[in-house]
C-alpha beads as a LAMMPS data file, in Angstrom:
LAMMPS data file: protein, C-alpha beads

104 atoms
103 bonds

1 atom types
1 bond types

-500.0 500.0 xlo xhi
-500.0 500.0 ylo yhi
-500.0 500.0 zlo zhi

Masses

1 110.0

Atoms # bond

1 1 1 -234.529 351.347 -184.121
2 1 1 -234.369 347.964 -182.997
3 1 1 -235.647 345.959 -180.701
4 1 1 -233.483 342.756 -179.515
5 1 1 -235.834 339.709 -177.524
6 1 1 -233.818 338.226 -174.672
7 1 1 -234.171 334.350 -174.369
8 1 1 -234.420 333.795 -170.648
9 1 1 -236.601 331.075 -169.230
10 1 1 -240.135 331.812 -168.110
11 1 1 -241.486 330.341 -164.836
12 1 1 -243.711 328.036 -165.700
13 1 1 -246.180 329.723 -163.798
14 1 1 -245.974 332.193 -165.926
15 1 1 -245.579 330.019 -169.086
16 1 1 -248.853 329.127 -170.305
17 1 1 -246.603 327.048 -173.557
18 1 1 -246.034 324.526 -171.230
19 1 1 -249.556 323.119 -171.135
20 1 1 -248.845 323.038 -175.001
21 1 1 -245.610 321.547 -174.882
22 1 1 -246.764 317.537 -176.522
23 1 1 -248.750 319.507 -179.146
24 1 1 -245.557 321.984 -179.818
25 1 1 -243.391 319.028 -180.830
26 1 1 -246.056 318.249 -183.244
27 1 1 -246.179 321.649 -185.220
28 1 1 -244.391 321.923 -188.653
29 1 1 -243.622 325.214 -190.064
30 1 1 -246.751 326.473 -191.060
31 1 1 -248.463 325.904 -187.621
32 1 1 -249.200 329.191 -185.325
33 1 1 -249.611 330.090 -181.746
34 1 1 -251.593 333.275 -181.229
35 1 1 -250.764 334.235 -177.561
36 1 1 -251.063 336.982 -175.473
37 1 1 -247.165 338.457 -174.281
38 1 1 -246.297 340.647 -171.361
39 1 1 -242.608 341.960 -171.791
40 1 1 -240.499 343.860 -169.958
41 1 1 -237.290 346.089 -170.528
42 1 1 -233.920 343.742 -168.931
43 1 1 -231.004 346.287 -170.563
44 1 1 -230.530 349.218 -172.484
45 1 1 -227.614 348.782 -175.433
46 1 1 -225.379 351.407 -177.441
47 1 1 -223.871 350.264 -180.805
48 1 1 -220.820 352.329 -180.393
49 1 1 -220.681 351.884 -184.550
50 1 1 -224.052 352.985 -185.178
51 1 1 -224.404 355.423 -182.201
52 1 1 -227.592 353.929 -182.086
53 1 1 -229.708 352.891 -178.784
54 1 1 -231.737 350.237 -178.218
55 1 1 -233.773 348.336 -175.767
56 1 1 -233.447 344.178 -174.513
57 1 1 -236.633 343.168 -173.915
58 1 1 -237.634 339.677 -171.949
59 1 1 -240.789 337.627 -171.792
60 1 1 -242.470 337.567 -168.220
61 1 1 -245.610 336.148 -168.897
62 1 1 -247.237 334.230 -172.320
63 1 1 -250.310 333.017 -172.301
64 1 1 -251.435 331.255 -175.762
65 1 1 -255.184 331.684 -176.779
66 1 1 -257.148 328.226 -177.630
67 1 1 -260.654 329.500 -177.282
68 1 1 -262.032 330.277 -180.752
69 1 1 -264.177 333.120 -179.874
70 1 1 -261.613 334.480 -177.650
71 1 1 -258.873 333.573 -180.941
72 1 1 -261.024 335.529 -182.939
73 1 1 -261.319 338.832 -180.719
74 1 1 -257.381 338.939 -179.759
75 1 1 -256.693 338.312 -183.503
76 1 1 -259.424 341.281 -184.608
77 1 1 -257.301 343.439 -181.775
78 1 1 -253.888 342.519 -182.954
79 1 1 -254.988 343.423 -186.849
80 1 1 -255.906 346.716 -185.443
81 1 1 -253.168 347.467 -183.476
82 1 1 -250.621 346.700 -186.640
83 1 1 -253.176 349.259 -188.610
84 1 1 -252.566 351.729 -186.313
85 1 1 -249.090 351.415 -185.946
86 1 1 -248.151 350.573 -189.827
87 1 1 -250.939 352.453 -191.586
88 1 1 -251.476 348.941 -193.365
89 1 1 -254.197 346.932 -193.099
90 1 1 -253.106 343.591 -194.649
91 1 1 -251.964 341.840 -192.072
92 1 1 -251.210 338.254 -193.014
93 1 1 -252.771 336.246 -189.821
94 1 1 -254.572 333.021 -189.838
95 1 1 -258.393 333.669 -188.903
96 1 1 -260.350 331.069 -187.088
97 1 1 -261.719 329.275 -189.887
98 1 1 -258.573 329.031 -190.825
99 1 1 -257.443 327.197 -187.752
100 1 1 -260.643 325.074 -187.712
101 1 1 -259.581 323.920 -191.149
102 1 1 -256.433 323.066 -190.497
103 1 1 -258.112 321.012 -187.150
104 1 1 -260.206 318.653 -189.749

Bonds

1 1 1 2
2 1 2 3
3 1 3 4
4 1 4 5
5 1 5 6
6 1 6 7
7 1 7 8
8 1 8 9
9 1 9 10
10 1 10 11
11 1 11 12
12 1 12 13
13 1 13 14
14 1 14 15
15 1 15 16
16 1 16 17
17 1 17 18
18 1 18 19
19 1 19 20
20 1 20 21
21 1 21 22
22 1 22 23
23 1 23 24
24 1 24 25
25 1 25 26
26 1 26 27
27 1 27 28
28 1 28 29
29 1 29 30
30 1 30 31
31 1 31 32
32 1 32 33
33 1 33 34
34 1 34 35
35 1 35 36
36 1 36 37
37 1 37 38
38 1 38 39
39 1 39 40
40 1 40 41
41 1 41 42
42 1 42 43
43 1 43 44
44 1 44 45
45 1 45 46
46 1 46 47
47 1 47 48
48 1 48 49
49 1 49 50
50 1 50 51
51 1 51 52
52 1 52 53
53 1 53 54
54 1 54 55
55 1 55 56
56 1 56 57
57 1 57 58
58 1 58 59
59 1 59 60
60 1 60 61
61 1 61 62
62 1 62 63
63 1 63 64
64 1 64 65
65 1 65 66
66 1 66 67
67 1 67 68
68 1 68 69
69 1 69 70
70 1 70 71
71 1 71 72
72 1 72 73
73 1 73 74
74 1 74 75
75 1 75 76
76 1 76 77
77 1 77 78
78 1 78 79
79 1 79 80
80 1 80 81
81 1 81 82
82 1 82 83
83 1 83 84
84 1 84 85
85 1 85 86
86 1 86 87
87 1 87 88
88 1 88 89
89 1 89 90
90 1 90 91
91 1 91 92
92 1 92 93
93 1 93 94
94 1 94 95
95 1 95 96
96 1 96 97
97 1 97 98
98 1 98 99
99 1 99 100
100 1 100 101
101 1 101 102
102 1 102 103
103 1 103 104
């Protein structure tokens, strides 16, 4: 199945990038945002070629996380939720120290 992301505009109340947006234009490739998404379902498609279903999803709400302790328990959380979903448990995220690193 697949999942498509709509691109509509947030409300920048809703938007916490926007706070970020000076720093953004700085980031090459390698740099990360870990952020907390709320999404919701905007359509519903059917590949007539496929006969397959799937769902349009949209951003309503994105806060990013800058806190390190806080970075550190939503990035312990999102390595858990891929185990349970994937059955993996290498998950290739940057860890705090990583972050701080890249900061000196």
């Amino acid at each position: 199945m697949t999942v498509q992301m709509n691109s509509g505009k947030i409300p920048d109340t809703a938007n916490g990038l926007v706070d970020l947006e000076r720093e953004l234009l700085d980031f090459t490739d390698a740099d990360r945002v870990t952020a907390i998404v709320t999404i919701k379902v905007t359509k519903k498609t059917h590949d007539m070629e496929s006969g397959e279903d799937y769902p349009v999803v949209k951003m309503t709400h994105i806060e990013p996380i800058r806190s390190p302790d806080a970075l550190a328990q939503v990035l312990e959380l999102q390595q858990s939720a891929y185990q349970v979903r994937t059955g993996e448990t290498a998950l290739d995220l940057p860890t705090v120290d990583d972050d701080e690193a890249a900061d000196a």
